[in-house]
C-alpha positions in Angstrom: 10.3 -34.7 -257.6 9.2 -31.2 -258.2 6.7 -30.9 -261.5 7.3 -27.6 -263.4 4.5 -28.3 -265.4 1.3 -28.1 -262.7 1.1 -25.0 -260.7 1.6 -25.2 -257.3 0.6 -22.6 -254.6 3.9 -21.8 -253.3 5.5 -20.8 -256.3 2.4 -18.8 -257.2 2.4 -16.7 -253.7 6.4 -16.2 -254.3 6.0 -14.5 -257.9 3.2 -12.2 -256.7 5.7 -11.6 -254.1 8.6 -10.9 -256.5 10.3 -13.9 -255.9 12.5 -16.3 -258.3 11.5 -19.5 -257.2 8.7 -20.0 -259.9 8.0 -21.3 -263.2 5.8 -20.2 -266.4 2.7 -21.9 -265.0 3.1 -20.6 -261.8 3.4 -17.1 -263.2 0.2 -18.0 -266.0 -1.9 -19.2 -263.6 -0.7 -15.8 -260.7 -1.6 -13.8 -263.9 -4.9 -15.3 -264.5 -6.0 -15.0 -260.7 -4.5 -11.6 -260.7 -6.9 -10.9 -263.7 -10.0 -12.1 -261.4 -8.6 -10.1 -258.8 -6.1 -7.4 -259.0 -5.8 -6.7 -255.3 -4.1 -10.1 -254.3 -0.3 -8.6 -255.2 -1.0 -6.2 -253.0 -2.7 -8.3 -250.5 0.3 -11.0 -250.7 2.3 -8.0 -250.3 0.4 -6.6 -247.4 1.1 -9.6 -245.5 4.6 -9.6 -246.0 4.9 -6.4 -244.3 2.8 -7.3 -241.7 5.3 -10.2 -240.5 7.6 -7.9 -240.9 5.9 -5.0 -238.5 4.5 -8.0 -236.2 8.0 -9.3 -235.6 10.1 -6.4 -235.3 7.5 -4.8 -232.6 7.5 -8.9 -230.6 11.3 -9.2 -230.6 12.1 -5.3 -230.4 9.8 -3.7 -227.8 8.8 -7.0 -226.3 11.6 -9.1 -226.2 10.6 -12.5 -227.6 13.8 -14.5 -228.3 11.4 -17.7 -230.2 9.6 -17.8 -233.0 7.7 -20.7 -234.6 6.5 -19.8 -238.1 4.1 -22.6 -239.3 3.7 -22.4 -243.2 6.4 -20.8 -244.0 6.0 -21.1 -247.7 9.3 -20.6 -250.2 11.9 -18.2 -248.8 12.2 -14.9 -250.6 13.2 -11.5 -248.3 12.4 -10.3 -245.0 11.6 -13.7 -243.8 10.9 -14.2 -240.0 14.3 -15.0 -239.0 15.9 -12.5 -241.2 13.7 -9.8 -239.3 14.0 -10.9 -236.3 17.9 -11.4 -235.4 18.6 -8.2 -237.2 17.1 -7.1 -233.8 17.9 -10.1 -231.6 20.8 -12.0 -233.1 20.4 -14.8 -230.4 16.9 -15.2 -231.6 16.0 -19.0 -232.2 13.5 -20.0 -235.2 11.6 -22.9 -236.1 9.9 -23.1 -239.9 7.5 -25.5 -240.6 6.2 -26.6 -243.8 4.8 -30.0 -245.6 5.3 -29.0 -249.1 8.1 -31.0 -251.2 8.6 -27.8 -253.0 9.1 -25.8 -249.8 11.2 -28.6 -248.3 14.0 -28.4 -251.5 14.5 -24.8 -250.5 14.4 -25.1 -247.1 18.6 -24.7 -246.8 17.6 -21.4 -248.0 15.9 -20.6 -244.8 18.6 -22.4 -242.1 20.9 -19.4 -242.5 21.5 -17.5 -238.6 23.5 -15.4 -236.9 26.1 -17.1 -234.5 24.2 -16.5 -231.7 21.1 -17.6 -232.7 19.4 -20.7 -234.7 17.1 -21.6 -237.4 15.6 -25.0 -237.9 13.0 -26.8 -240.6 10.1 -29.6 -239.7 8.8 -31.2 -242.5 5.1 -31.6 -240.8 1.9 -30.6 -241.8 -0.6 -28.0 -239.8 -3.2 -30.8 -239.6 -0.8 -33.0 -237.0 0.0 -29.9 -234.6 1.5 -32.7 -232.3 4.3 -33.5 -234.8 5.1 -29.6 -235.6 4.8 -29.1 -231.3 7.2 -32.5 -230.6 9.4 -31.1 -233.6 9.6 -27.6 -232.4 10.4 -28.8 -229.1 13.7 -30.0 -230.6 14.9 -26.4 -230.4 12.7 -24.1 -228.5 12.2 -23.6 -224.9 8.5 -23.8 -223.9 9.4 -23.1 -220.7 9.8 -19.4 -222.2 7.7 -17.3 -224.2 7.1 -18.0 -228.3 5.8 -16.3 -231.1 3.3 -18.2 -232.9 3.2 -17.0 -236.8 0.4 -17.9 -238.6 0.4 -16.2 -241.7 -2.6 -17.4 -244.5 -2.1 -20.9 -243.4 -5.8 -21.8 -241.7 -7.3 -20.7 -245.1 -5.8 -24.3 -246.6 -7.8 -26.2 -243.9 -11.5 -25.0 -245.0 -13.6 -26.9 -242.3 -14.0 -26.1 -238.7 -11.1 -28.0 -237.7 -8.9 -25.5 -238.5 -9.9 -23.9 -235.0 -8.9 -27.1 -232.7 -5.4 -27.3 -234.6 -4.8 -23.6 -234.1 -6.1 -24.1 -230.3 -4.3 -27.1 -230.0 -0.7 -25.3 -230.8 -2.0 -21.8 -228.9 -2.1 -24.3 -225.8 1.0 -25.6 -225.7 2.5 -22.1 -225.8 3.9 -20.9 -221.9 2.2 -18.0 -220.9 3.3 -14.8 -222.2 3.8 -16.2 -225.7 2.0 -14.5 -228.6 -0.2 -15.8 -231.7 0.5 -13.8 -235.0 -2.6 -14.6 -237.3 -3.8 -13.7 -240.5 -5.8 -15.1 -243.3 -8.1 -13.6 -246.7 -11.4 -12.1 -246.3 -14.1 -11.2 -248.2 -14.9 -7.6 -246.8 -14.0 -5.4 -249.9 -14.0 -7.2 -252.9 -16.2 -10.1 -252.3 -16.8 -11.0 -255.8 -13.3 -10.8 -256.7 -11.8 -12.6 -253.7 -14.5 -15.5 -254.2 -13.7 -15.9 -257.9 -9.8 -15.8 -257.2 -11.1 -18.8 -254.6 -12.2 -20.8 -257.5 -9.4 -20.1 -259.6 -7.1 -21.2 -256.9 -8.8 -24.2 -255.9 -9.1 -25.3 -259.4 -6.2 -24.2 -261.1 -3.7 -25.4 -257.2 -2.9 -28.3 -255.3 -3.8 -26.7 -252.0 -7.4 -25.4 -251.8 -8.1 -22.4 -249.5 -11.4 -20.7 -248.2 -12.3 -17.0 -247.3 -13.7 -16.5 -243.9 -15.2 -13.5 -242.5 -13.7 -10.8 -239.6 -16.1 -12.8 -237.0 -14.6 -16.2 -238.4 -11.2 -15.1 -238.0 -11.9 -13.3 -234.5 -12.6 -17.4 -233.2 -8.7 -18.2 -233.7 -7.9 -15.5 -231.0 -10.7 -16.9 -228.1 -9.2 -16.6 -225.0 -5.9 -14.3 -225.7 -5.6 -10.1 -225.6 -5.7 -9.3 -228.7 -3.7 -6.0 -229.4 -3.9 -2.4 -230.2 -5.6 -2.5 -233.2 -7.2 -5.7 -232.7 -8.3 -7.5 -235.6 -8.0 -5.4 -239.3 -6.8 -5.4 -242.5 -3.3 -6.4 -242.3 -2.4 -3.3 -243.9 -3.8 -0.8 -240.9 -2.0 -2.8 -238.6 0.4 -0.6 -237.0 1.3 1.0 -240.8 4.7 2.0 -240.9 4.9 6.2 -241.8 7.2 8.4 -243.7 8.1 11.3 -242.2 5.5 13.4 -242.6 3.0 11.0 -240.7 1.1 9.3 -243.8 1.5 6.2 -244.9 4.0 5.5 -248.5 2.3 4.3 -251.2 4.2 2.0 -253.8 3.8 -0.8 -255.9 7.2 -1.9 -256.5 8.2 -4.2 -259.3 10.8 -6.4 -258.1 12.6 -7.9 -255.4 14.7 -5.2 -254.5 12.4 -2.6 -254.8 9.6 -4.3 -252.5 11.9 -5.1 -250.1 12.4 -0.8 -249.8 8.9 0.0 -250.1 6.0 1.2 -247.4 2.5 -0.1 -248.1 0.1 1.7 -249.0 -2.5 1.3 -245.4 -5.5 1.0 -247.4 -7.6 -1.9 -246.5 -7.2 -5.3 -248.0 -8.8 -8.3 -247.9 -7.0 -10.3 -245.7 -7.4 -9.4 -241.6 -4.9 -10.2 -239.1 -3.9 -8.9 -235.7 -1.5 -9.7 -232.6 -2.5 -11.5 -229.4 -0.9 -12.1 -225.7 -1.4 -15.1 -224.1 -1.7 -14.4 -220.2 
C-alpha cells in the first residue's frame, strides 16, 4: 500500500523533475531540501538530460539495440526507452526498480514500439544476480548493452556499492557500455551535505555524496569517453545555433521537456564508458 502521508524519494525526485506522480509531502519536504539547496532542480534536471544525450549518442552513432536502466525511479518524459526507439524502434529495454511506489507505475513505463520491447524487474541493486538472471529474460548478453546507472549507487553509502556495480559491469559482453552518474560535493559542499541530511532524515532511502575520485572507481577497467568524468551538465551539452549552450529553467512538464540546460557545472558527475 502506497502512504501519501511520509515522503518518499521517488516522488520527491519526480516533482523537482516536474512530474505528477507526487503528493503534498513530497512537494513540502522537495521544497524544504530545495531551500537548503537551490541547485538540486537543476541538478535533477541536469541528469535528465544527460540520459537523454547519453542514450541518443549509444543507440544513434553507436548502435546499441539494449538497454538496462537500473533505478529507474517513477516514469515522467524522456525516459530511456522513449529516447532510445525514437531512434532505434527495435530497441529492447529492461527497467529495474525495488520500490512499491515505482512498481504501481511501472505499466507506465512497458509502453514500445512494435518492433521493440520494454520490460520491468522488481529487484533491488544490492542482489545484482537477481536484476542480471531477470534481465536475462529479455536481453541478449551475447550482444552489446547499455548499462544506465543514473544516481542509484548514492542509496548504497558503503564500499559495497563498488562490487555490485562491478559485479553487473562483468556480466556485460564486450563492447557494452556503463552510463554512471551520482551527486558530488565539488561546488556547493555545504549545501549538497545539508540537503544529505535533509534527505536522509526527512526519506526512506538514504544517499551519500562521494567525490570525482570516488566516482572515477565505478569506471576501473573500461574507456571512459570524450569528456571523461564531469558534471553531468558539460557532458557533451547540447548547443543552439549559435554554438552556446541555452539556458532555461522551465516550469513544467512540457516546458522542460523543450528546454537546453544551461552547461554550467553541477554537483553531480557522470560520464560514458566502453567496455573492450
Amino acid at each position: 500500500m502506497i502512504n501519501s502521508s511520509v515522503p518518499h524519494s521517488a516522488r520527491i525526485w519526480n516533482y523537482w523533475l516536474g512530474g505528477k506522480d507526487c503528493y503534498e509531502i513530497d512537494r513540502e519536504v522537495g521544497d524544504q531540501i530545495r531551500e537548503l539547496n537551490p541547485e538540486i532542480v537543476h541538478i535533477a534536471r541536469a541528469q535528465r538530460a544527460f540520459l537523454k544525450r547519453a542514450v541518443t549518442y549509444l543507440a544513434g552513432e553507436v548502435g546499441i539495440r539494449q538497454f538496462l536502466d537500473v533505478g529507474t525511479g517513477l516514469p515522467t518524459f524522456d525516459n530511456t526507452h522513449e529516447v532510445a526507439q525514437r531512434i532505434r524502434p527495435e530497441a529492447r529495454i529492461v527497467y529495474v526498480d525495488h520500490d512499491p511506489i515505482v512498481l504501481a507505475h511501472a505499466t507506465a513505463l512497458l509502453t514500445s514500439t512494435p518492433e521493440g520491447a520494454t520490460d520491468y524487474i522488481d529487484a533491488d541493486l544490492r542482489d545484482p544476480a537477481a536484476i542480471l538472471q531477470g534481465a536475462a529474460r529479455m536481453l541478449d548478453f551475447d550482444q552489446p548493452i547499455a548499462l544506465m546507472l543514473l544516481g542509484i549507487a548514492a542509496h548504497v553509502p558503503d564500499d559495497s556499492a563498488y562490487g555490485i556495480v562491478q559485479r553487473l559491469v562483468d556480466a556485460l559482453p564486450s563492447g557494452s557500455y556503463l552510463v554512471f552518474c551520482d551527486s558530488t560535493e565539488v561546488f556547493h559542499p555545504q549545501e549538497m551535505r545539508a540537503m544529505v541530511a535533509q534527505w536522509n532524515q526527512a526519506s526512506d532511502n538514504p544517499r551519500v555524496n562521494r567525490s570525482p575520485e570516488q566516482l572515477a572507481r565505478f569506471f576501473d577497467g573500461l574507456e571512459l569517453l570524450e569528456p571523461g568524468l564531469v558534471s553531468v551538465a558539460q557532458w557533451r551539452p547540447a548547443q543552439s545555433e549559435s554554438g552556446t549552450a541555452v539556458e532555461d529553467e522551465p516550469e513544467s512538464e512540457d516546458e522542460l521537456r523543450k528546454a537546453e540546460v544551461d552547461p554550467q557545472e553541477v554537483d553531480s558527475f557522470g560520464g560514458v564508458a566502453h567496455k573492450a
